[in-house]
C-alpha positions, 0 to 999 in steps of 0.5 A: 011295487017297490022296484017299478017305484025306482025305474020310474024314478030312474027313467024320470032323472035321466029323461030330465037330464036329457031335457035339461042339456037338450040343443045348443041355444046361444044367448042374445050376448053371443048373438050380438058377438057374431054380429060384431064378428061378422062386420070385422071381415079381416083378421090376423092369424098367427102361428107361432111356438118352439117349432119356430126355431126350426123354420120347417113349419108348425108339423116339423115335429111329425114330418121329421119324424123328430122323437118327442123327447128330443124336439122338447129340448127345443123349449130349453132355447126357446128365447123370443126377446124380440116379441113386442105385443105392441108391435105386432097389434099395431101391425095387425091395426095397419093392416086393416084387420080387426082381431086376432087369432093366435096359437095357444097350443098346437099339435107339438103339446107345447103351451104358448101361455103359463098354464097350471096345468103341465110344466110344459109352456112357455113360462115354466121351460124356456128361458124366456119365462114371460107369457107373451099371450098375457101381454097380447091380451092386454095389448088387444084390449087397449087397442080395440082388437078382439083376441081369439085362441087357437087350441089344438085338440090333436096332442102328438106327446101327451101319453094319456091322448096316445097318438096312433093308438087304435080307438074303441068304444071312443077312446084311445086303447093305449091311452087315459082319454077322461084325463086328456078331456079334463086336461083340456077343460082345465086348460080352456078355463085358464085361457077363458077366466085368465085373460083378458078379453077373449072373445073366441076359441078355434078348434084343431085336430078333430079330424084326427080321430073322426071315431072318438068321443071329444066330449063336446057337450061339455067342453062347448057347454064349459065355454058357454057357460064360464062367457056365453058371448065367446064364440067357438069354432071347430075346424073339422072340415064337417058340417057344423055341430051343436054349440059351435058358433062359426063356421071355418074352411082351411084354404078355401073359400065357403063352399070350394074344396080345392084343398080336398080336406073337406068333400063332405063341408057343406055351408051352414047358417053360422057366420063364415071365415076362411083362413089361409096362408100369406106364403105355404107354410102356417108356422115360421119358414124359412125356405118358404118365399112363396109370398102372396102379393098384396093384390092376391091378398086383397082379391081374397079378402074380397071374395070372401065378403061376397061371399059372406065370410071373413078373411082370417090371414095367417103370418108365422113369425119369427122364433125371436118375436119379430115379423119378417119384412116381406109380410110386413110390406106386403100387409102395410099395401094390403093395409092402404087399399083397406083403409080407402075402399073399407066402407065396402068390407066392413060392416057387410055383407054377401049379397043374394046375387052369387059370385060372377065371371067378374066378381062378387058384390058385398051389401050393406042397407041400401047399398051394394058394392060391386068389385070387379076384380077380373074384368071381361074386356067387354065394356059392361058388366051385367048384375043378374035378377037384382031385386031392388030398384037402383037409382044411383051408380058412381065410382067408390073411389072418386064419386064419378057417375056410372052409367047403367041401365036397369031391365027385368033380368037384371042390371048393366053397368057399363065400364068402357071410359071408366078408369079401372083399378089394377086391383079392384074397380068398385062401384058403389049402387044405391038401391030402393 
């Protein structure tokens, strides 16, 4: 009797505790801040750590096969006297963008910030001895832009992750893994308690080890519950998992795999951003000039509208703190066409019509915004099985009425004697 007594008793705590943790259910404050997420459409990303000094990109460490006691020495110069919080948030804000997403620590193991939680960051072993993401977060929440931290969970130094160790049963053999999880939370408690107004975290490096356990229960669970409106995101190129709160694609627009890391990412009922690169490198290069031009900009930052998704553009900046002037011209353009055509990013969103031949139409209330970015040369455009009356067309840009003419298969929108954009020909339909 007795012992039926304590299998029941045991079978009850852990049916409980099962009950108890159950699906991931985001309170009405995280929803509201993946609607404010979702209007913002254009966002900065910065990659930036100690592998700047090397100007060979953020994995130079791993590419070089650089020893990891030796690429620490780098810390020992690591010196960014130019870095100006003000600076690069008043350049995000030029540019158009709404937040920003900065590495907090990358797949090298350094800290960007002044953690407790190893001496290895950028207070306690460089000569710089200041935190530059304390100063951003200030800065951010001064000016209006929301602050989002990158985080790897990828680590190629610490012993107890043990890089290239074989994984059974969901842990690294050569490896500490519980001491590396907790490590990590101690760490994401720092960012999420001490700085001032972070609004999201963005994951890196699940994919690789596909096989261990991350302990996202709690490391998702830890996050929600210390904010439950900070938004988390995991770049593991899979479909969503439970806790996260949006949904990224690495250089790809949703749904696209150009880049092959994502064959089997399908697109999820969570908020969408694409990330990409402003050259070919995410960390300072300076053999890198592969410079997007502010029209490729522009036409991305578009599409992904259409397409319901954020635009999160990565800058590497220099090891000194500055941002090299190619990005700083560029975005000052990109920043321009944003502020006269904004009403048709922000706030939006993508529209049931797919992506056309000669572009794609963001909505917002009764309005629908059609870009043409890549014009056909045929005199008209044609909107396919639009559901809403339209009763008005006219150009974004000045006003001037468009002709058109409404039939049951859709809508034409005739463009000969309009003046094109060279970027963006935007017109603007009221709908009933």
């Amino acid at each position: 009797m007795r012992r039926t007594l304590l299998l029941l008793c045991l079978f009850t705590v852990i049916t409980g505790r099962l009950m108890a943790q159950g699906p991931y259910v985001p309170t009405a404050e995280n929803l509201a801040a993946r609607q404010k997420f979702q209007d913002m459409k254009f966002g900065l990303f910065i990659h930036w750590g100690i592998y700047s000094i090397l100007g060979d990109g953020e994995w130079v460490m791993h590419d070089k096969k650089i020893p990891y006691d030796s690429y620490k020495r780098l810390a020992g110069f690591f010196n960014p006297q130019e870095f100006n919080a003000k600076e690069w948030v008043a350049f995000a804000k030029k540019a158009g963008m709404k937040y920003i997403t900065i590495t907090s620590r990358h797949h090298d193991g350094f800290s960007m910030f002044g953690t407790k939680m190893s001496p290895y960051n950028i207070v306690d072993a460089t000569p710089y001895h200041k935190d530059p993401l304390m100063e951003l977060a200030q800065e951010c929440e001064k000016e209006g832009i929301e602050l989002h931290f990158y985080y790897s969970l990828l680590d190629w130094g610490r012993p107890d992750y043990a890089f290239g160790s074989q994984i059974v049963d969901g842990k690294p053999v050569k490896g500490d893994w519980d001491s590396y999880i907790k490590f990590m939370k101690d760490q994401l408690t720092e960012l999420i308690t001490k700085y001032p107004g972070v609004k999201g975290i963005w994951f890196d490096g699940d994919w690789e080890r596909t096989k261990v356990n991350w302990h996202y229960d709690e490391i998702y669970g830890l996050i929600h519950k210390l904010n439950p409106a900070i938004l988390v995101g995991n770049n593991h190129h899979v479909a969503p998992k439970d806790g996260e709160d949006f949904q990224m694609f690495e250089k790809d627009l949703p749904g696209a795999n150009t880049t092959g890391f994502a064959p089997d990412q399908t697109i999820g009922k969570l908020p969408l951003e694409t990330c990409e690169t402003i050259n070919g490198s995410w960390g300072f290069n300076i053999n890198d000039r592969n410079f997007k031009s502010s029209k490729q900009i522009i036409h991305y930052l578009v599409n992904d509208a259409g397409r319901n998704a954020n635009f999160l553009l990565n800058i590497g900046p220099m090891p000194n703190g500055k941002i090299q002037s190619e990005f700083t011209d560029t975005l000052a353009i990109v920043g321009a066409w944003v502020q006269k055509n904004g009403e048709s990013i922000y706030g939006t969103r993508g529209s049931y019509v797919p992506p056309q031949p000669w572009g794609v139409i963001t909505t917002k209330a009764k309005t629908m915004y059609v870009h043409i970015t890549s014009p056909q040369g045929e005199g008209y455009i044609f909107i396919p099985k639009v559901k809403e009356k339209v009763s008005n067309a006219v150009l974004l840009n000045n006003g001037n009425a468009v002709k058109f003419k409404q039939q049951p298969e859709g809508v034409f929108i005739y463009t000969e004697g309009l003046t094109a954009d060279p970027v963006d020909t935007i017109i603007k339909l009221s709908v009933n």
